[in-house]
C-alpha positions as CSV (number, residue, x, y, z in Angstrom):
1,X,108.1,25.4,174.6
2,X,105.6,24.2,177.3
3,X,103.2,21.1,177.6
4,X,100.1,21.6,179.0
5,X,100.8,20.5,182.2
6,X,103.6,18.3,183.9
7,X,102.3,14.6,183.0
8,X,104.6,11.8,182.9
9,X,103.5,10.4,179.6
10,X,104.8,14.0,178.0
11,X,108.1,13.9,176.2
12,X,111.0,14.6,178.7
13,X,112.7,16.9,175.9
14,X,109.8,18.9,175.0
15,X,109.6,19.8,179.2
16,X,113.0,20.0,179.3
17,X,113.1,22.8,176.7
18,X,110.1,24.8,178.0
19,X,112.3,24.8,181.7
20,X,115.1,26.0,179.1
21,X,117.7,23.5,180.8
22,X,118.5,22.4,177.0
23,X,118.6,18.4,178.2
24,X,117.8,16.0,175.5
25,X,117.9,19.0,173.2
26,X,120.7,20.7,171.2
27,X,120.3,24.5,170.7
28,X,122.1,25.8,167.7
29,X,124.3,23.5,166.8
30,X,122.9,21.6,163.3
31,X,123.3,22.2,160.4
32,X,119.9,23.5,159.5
33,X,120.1,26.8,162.1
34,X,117.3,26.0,163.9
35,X,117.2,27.3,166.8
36,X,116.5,24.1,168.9
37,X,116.6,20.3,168.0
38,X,114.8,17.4,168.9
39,X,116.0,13.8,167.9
40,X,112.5,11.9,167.1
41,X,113.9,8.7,168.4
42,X,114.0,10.3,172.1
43,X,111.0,11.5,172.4
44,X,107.7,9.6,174.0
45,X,104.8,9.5,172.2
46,X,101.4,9.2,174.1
47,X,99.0,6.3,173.4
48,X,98.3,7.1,169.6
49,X,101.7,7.5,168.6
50,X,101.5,11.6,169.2
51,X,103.4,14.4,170.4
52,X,102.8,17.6,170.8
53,X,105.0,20.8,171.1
54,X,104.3,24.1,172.4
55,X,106.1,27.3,171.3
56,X,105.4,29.2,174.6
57,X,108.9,30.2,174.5
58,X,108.6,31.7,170.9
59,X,111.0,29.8,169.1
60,X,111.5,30.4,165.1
61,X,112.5,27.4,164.2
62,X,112.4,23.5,165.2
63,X,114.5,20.6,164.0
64,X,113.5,17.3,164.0
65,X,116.2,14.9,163.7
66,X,115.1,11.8,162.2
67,X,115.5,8.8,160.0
68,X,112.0,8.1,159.4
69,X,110.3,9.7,156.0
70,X,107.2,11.8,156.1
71,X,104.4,10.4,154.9
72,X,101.4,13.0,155.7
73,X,101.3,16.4,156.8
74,X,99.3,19.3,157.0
75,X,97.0,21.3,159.4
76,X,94.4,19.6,162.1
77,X,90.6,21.1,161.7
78,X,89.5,19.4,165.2
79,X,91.5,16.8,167.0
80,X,92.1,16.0,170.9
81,X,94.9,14.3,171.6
82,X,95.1,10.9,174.0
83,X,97.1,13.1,176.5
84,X,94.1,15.4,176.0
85,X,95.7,18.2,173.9
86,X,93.7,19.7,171.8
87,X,95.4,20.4,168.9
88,X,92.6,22.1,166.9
89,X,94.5,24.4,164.1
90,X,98.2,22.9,164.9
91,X,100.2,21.6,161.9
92,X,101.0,18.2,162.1
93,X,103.8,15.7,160.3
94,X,103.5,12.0,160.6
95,X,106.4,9.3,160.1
96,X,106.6,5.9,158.4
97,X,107.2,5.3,162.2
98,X,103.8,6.2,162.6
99,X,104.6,9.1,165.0
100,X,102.3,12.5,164.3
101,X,103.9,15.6,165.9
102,X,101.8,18.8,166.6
103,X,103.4,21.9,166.8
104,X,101.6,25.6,166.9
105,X,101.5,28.0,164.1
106,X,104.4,30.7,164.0
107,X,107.0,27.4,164.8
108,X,109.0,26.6,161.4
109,X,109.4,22.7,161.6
110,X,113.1,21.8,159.7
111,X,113.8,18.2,159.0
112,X,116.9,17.3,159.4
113,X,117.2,13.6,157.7
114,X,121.0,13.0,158.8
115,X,119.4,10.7,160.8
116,X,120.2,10.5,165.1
117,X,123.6,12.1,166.3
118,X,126.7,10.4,166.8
C-alpha cells in the first residue's frame, strides 16, 4: 500500500506498510487471514475524519481492527479528500467514530470486531 505522497497528516501505518517495514501493522497473524492488519485506533485521520489506503502493493485482503460499528458504507461516485485524495470509485466504510476509510477496488476489507490487541 502507498499514499499519495509522503505528508505528515497521512497515517504512519498506512506508509509504514507501503515501505513493507510492517510497523504499526501485523501481517498474518489474526484470526480473519488477512493478509495485513490495521488497528483503527492507530491510525490518523486527516481534517474530515478520513483515511485513505492504497493497494499499490496488491494486497488481497485488509483487516481493520476495531471496536467501533459501521454505520455506512458503500462506493464514492466523486469525492476529494481534505488531504486531497481523490477517491472517485474507492469503497468507503464509516464508524460510529465518525472515521470513513477509502480503500481501492480489488482490496477485500475484513472487520475484525475483537476490538484493539492486547
Amino acid at each position: 500500500m502507498t499514499t499519495s505522497d509522503a505528508r505528515s497528516d497521512l497515517p504512519k501505518a498506512v506508509i509504514d506498510l507501503a515501505q513493507g517495514n510492517g510497523a504499526g501493522i501485523e501481517q498474518e497473524t489474526s484470526d480473519t487471514g488477512a493478509e495485513g492488519e490495521l488497528v483503527l485506533a492507530d491510525v490518523v485521520v486527516d481534517a474530515n475524519n478520513e483515511v485513505v489506503v492504497f493497494n499499490d502493493s496488491g494486497l488481497r485482503t485488509l483487516a481493520i481492527r476495531t471496536e467501533a460499528a459501521v454505520t455506512a458504507e458503500g462506493r464514492m461516485q466523486r469525492h476529494v479528500t481534505a488531504g486531497g485524495d481523490d477517491v472517485s470509485g474507492f469503497s468507503y466504510v464509516t464508524f460510529d467514530n465518525g472515521v470513513t476509510l477509502y480503500y481501492p477496488e480489488g482490496l477485500e476489507l475484513i472487520l475484525d470486531r475483537d476490538g484493539p490487541p492486547e
